[in-house]
Steps between C-alpha positions, in 0.01 A plus 500: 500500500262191566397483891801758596768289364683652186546264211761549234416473160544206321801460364496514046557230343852366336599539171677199328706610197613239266849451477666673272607320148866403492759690389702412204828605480571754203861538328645841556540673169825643559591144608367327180682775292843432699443116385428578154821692432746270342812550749746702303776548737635205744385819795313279805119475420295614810257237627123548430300638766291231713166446428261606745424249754148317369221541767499231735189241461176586570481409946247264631128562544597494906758777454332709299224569775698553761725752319416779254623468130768736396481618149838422300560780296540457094726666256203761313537339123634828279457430121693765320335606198733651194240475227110547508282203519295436187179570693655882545638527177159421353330750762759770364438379132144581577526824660732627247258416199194685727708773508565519161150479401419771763738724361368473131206521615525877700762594195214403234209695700729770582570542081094483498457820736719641324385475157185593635601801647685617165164400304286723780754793514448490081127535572508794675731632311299496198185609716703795595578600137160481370320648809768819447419514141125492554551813735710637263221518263259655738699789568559617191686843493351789389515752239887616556529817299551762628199766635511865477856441454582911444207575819774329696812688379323794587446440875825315551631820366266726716561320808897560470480836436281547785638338740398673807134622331355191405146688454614691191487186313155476543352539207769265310405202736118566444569452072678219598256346702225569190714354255547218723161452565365491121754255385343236747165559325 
């Protein structure tokens, strides 16, 4: 509001589009295909579809301010590919080789874990076998004949006749034990 009087805002500014390029008129495939057949039979050829209608010359400076510019809608241009451009076929080239050297690469370090893990399990293997035979050696066995050999016949023999007096077989058990005891020395 300047001095109590409400102003409106100014109003933005106009936009002038160019005109839009003119439209050329395109043959209709199914129409060009229909003309390129050879007539085989004397059957009544239908007529080719109209063209469209070009767009009418570009209006006068004047007009063109006084009336807004309508857009004239174009056919979108489709092109149908069947085969790969070279550009792709190259790309695809390239990719393929990459991933050929990528897999013989992984396959060839794959064979090298491998044939290291074979050459470590080997190791230990062998550290296994001589580590057992050095503790092999330590513990020696003893002397294995036999001790007081008829001491022993003599209380196995006391001890099943006596089955329910195990004291009686005292003084068997106490040769035993002496015999036992001067063969360590």
């Amino acid at each position: 509001m300047v001095g109590g009087v409400a102003s409106d805002p100014p109003p933005p500014p106009k936009e002038e589009l160019p005109p839009p390029p003119p439209v050329a008129a395109e043959p209709e495939p199914a129409a060009a295909k229909i003309e390129e057949q050879p007539p085989s039979s004397p059957a009544p050829q239908a007529a080719p579809p109209a063209a469209p209608p070009a767009a009418p010359a570009a209006p006068p400076a004047v007009e063109e301010a006084a009336a807004p510019t309508q857009h004239i809608w174009q056919r979108p241009i489709i092109q149908y590919i069947e085969e790969p451009s070279l550009s792709a076929l190259k790309v695809k080239q390239e990719k393929e080789e990459e991933m050929k050297k990528l897999e013989e690469y992984w396959k060839t370090r794959l064979r090298q874990q491998q044939d290291e893990h074979i050459e470590s399990a080997k190791l230990r293997e062998e550290e296994f076998k001589k580590n057992a035979g050095i503790v092999n050696n330590l513990f020696i066995p003893a002397n294995r004949k036999d001790v007081c050999k008829s001491e022993k016949e003599l209380v196995k023999d006391c001890y099943i006749s006596n089955k329910t007096e195990s004291l009686r077989c005292r003084d068997v058990v106490t040769n035993f034990y002496n015999c036992v005891s001067d063969s360590r020395l």
